[in-house]
C-alpha positions in Angstrom: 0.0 0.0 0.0 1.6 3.4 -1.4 0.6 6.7 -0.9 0.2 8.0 -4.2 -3.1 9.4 -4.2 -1.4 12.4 -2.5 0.5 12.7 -5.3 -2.7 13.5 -8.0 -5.6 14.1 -6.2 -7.6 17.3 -5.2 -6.7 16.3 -1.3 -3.2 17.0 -2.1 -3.1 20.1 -0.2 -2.6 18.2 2.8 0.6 16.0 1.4 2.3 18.3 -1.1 5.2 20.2 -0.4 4.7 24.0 -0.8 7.2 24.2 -3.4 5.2 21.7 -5.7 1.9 23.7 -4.9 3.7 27.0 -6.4 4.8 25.2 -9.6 1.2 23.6 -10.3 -0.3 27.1 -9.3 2.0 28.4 -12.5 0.2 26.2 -14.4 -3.3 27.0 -12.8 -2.8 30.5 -13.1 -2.3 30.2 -16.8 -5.0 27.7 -17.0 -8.4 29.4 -16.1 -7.1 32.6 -17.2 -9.1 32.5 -21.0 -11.1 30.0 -20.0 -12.7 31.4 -16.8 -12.1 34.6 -17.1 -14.3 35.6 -14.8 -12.5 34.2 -11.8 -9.6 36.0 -12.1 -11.5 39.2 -11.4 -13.2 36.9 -8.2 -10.0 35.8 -6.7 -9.9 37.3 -3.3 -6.7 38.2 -1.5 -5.7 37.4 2.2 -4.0 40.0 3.4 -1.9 40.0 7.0 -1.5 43.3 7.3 -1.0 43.3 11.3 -1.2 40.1 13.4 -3.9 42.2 15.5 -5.9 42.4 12.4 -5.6 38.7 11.1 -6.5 37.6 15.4 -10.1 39.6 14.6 -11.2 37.9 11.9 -9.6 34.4 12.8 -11.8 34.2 15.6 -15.2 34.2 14.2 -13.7 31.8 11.1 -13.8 35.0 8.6 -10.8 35.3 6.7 -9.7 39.2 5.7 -10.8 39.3 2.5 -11.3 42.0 0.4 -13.5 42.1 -3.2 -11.7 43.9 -6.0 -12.7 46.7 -7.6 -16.7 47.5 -7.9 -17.6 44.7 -5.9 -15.7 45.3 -3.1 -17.5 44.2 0.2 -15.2 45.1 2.9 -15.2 42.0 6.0 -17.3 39.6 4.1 -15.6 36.2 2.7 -16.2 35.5 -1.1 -16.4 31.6 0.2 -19.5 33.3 2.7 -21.6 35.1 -0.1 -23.2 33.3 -3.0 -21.5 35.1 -6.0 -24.1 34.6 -9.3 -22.8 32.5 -11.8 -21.3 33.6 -15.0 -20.6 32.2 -18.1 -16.9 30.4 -18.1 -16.5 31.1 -14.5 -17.6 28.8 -11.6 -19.7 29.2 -8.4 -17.7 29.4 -4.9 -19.9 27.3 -2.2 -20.4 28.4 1.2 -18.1 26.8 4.0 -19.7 24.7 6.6 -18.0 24.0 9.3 -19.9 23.3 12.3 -17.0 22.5 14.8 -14.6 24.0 16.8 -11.4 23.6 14.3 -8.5 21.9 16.6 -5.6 20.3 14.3 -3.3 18.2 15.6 -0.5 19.5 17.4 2.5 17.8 19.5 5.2 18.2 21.6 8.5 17.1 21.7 11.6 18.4 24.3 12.7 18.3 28.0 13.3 21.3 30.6 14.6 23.6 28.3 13.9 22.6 25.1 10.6 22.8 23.2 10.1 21.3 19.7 6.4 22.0 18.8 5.1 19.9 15.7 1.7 20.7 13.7 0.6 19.1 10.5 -0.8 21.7 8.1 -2.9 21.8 4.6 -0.4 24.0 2.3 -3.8 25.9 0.4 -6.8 26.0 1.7 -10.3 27.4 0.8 -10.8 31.0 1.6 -12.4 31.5 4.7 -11.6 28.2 6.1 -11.1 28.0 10.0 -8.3 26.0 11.8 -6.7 28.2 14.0 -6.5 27.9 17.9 -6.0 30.0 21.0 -3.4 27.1 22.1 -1.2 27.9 18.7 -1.7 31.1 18.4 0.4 30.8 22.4 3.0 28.6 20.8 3.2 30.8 18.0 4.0 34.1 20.5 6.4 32.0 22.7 8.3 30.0 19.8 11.8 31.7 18.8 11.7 29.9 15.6 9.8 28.4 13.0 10.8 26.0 11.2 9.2 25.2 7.7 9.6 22.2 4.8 10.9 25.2 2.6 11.0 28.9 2.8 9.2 30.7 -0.6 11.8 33.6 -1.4 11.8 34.8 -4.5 15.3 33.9 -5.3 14.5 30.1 -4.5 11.6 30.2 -6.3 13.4 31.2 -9.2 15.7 29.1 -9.2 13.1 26.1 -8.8 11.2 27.2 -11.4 13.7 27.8 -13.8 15.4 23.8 -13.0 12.4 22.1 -12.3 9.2 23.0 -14.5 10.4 23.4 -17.9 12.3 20.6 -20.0 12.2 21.2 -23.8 13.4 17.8 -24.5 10.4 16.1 -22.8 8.4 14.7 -26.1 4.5 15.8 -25.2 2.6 15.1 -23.0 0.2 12.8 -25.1 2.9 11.2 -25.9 3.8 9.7 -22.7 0.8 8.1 -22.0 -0.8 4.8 -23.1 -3.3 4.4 -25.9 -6.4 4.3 -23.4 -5.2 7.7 -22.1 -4.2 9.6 -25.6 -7.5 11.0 -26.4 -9.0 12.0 -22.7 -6.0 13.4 -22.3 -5.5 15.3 -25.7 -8.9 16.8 -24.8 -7.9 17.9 -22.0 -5.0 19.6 -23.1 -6.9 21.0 -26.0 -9.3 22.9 -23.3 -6.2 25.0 -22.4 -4.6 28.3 -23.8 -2.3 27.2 -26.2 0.6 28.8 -24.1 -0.3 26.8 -21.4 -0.6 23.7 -23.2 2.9 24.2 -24.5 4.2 24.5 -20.8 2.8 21.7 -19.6 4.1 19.7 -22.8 7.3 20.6 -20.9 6.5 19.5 -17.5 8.0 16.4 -16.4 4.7 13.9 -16.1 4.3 13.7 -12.4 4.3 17.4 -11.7 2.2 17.9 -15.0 -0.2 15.1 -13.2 -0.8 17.7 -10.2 -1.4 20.3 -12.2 -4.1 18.3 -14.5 -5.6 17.7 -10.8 -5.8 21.4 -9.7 -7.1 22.8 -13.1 -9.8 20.0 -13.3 -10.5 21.3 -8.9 -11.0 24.5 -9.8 -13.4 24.5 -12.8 -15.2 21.7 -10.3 -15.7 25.0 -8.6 -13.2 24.8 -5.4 -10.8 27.8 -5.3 -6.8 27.5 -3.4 -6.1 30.1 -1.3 -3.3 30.7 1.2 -2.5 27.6 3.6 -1.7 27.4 7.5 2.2 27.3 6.4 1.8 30.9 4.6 0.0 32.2 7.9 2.6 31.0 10.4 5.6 32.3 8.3 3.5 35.7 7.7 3.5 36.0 11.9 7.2 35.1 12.3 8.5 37.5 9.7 5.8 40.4 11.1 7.5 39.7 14.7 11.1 39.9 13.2 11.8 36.3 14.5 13.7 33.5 12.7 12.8 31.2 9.8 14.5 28.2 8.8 13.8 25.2 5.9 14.5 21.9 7.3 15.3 20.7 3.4 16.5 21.9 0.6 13.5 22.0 -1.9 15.7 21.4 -4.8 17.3 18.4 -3.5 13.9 16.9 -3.3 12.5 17.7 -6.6 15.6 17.1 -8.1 15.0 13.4 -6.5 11.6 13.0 -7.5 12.7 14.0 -11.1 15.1 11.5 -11.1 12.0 8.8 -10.6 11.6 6.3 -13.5 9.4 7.7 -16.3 7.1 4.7 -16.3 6.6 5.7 -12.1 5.7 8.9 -13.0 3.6 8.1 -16.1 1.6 5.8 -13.4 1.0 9.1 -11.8 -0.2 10.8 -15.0 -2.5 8.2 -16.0 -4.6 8.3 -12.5 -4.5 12.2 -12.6 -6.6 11.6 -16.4 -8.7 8.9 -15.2 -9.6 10.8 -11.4 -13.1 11.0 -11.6 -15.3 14.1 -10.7 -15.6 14.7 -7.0 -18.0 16.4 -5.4 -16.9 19.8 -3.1 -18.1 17.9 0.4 -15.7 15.0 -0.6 -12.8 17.0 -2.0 -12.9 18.9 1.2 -13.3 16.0 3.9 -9.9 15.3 3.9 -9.1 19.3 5.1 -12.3 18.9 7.8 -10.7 15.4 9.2 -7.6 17.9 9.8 -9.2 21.0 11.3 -11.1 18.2 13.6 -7.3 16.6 14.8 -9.2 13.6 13.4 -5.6 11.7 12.4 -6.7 8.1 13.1 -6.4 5.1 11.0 -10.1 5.8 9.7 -10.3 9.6 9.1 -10.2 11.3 5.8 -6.7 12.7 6.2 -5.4 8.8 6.7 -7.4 7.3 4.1 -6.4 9.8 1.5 -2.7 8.7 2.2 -2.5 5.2 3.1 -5.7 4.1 0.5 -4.1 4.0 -2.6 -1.6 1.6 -4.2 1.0 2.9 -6.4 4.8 2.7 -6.8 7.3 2.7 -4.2 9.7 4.9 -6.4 7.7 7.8 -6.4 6.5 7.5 -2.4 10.1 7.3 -1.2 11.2 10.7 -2.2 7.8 12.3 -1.9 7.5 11.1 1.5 9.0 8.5 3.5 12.7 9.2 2.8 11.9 13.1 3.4 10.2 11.6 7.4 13.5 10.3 7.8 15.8 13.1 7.1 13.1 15.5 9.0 13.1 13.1 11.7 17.0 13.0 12.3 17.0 17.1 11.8 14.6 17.3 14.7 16.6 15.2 17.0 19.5 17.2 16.3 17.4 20.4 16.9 16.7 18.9 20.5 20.2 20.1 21.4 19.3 23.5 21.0 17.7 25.6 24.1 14.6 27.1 23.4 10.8 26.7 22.3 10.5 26.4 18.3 7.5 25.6 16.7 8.0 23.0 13.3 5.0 22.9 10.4 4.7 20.6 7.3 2.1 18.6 5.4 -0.3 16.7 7.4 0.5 13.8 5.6 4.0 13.4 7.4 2.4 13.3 10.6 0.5 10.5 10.3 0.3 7.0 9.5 3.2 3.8 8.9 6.6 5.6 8.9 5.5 8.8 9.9 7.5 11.8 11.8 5.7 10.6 14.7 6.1 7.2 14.4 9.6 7.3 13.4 10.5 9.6 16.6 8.7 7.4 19.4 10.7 4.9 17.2 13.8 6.3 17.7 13.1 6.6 21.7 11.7 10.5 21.7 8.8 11.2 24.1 6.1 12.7 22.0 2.6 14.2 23.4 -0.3 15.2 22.0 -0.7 19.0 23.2 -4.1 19.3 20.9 
């Protein structure tokens, strides 16, 4: 049992590395441009413009968000307000989340260290609750946070430039099997031409995520800012230290390196993914706001459910559990309370962070 269907599907928010969620958003971004045009103008914008500001909104689950232009609505959530549909644009649904968000969080350290661990979703819908009273007191007493990657521009560059575009890639119908050539044609065929030629240049498995988000979106769910870009937003507000725990492209560099015929596995489940409904494209992100991280919750399924190959889970996930898992012992030497965040997905299940710490003799509680 591999855990590929983080790989492809629309749950992958709460597996995917940030730095794989900003190339697939090139992609997006380029996809529903022509063809729904009128999202673009709909997009709303979370803004952090003071911690004090985001803490008053948070609260009642609002989100700041703004509408653009003429329809500009200050303090109500595009996700709260039934926007009328327009041709070649989709309709946002209202949230419902009738519970008290509390993700997971726990605790590693002695008397004078603290190591503070919380899985997180790396976009979630606009106006989605999951914050805490309890994290927002780790988040004022941790000195430093401590993320999968940090999202400078200069890194981002530099991964987008390595890692995205390959000219010598043949197309992208051409590296599937006869049974996927003309679902897959079609698809591509629904894009701007410019952004069919870029994904012609994708290597297969990241072009499979971003045939998954395109075909979320026009299914009508829209990616906003995760709980990674909140967290890092606070730290650099309160001038305190942020630190990657790997070097993103050592990792894509690695899951490049997978076999094609791995990654061509990938691309074929990413065509053949059937339509999914908002409730059950979302249940996955609830089962996390809830702390719901047993064997039978939506966040576990999601990851341990689907069969797949071994090549592509190792450097996706289990080696990068290992590595993260040595880097936090290490960080045990170190005085002090820190606060570490990465995809849910790490956090639970067979070979986890978790798992692999208790493993390796390391106290761990459950603090939420």
């Amino acid at each position: 049992m591999i855990p590929l269907r983080a790989a492809f599907l629309p749950h992958q928010r709460a597996f995917l590395r940030r730095p794989l969620a900003t190339l697939a958003a090139m992609v997006l971004a380029a996809a529903i441009g022509p063809v729904d045009a009128g999202l673009a103008r709909q997009r709303p914008r979370l803004a952090y413009h003071t911690p004090r500001d985001d803490d008053a909104v948070s609260r009642s689950g609002a989100p700041q968000l703004r509408y653009p232009g003429p329809d500009r609505d200050d303090g109500l959530s595009l996700a709260r307000k039934a926007i009328p549909p327009v041709e070649g644009t989709v309709r946002l649904a209202q949230l419902s989340q009738n519970y008290r968000p509390r993700p997971a969080i726990w605790r590693i350290g002695d008397r004078d260290t603290a190591i503070y661990l919380i899985g997180t979703i790396h976009t979630l819908p606009p106006g989605f609750a999951w914050r805490t009273a309890a994290l927002d007191r780790i988040v004022a007493r941790s000195r430093l946070l401590i993320l999968e990657s940090i999202e400078d521009s200069a890194s981002k560059a530099a991964t987008d430039a390595s890692f995205v575009e390959d000219p010598m890639l043949p197309p992208l119908t051409a590296r599937v099997d006869a049974g996927h050539r003309a679902k897959l044609a079609a698809f591509v065929a629904s894009l701007p031409p410019a952004t069919a030629r870029l994904m012609d240049q994708m290597p297969s498995w990241i072009a499979s995520v971003a045939i998954a988000l395109v075909n979320e979106v026009r299914s009508g769910e829209l990616p906003g800012p995760g709980a990674d870009d909140w967290l890092e937003e606070q730290f650099r507000t309160a001038n305190k230290p942020i630190v990657a725990i790997e070097d993103n492209r050592q990792v894509l560099a690695a899951v490049n390196a997978v076999p094609e015929g791995d990654q061509q596995r990938m691309l074929h489940a990413a065509i053949d993914a059937p339509v999914r409904s908002r409730a059950d494209m979302r249940a996955a992100i609830h089962a996390w706001a809830k702390g719901d991280v047993g064997p039978d919750s939506a966040l576990s399924v999601d990851l341990v459910a689907t069969t797949g190959s071994a090549a592509m889970a190792a450097p996706l996930l289990t080696d990068r559990n290992s590595a993260w898992t040595r880097a936090l012992i290490r960080q045990l030497k170190t005085p002090g309370t820190m606060l570490f965040a990465a995809g849910a997905g790490h956090f639970i299940g067979t070979g986890s962070v978790i798992e692999q710490l208790e493993t390796r003799g390391v106290r761990v509680s459950r603090v939420q």
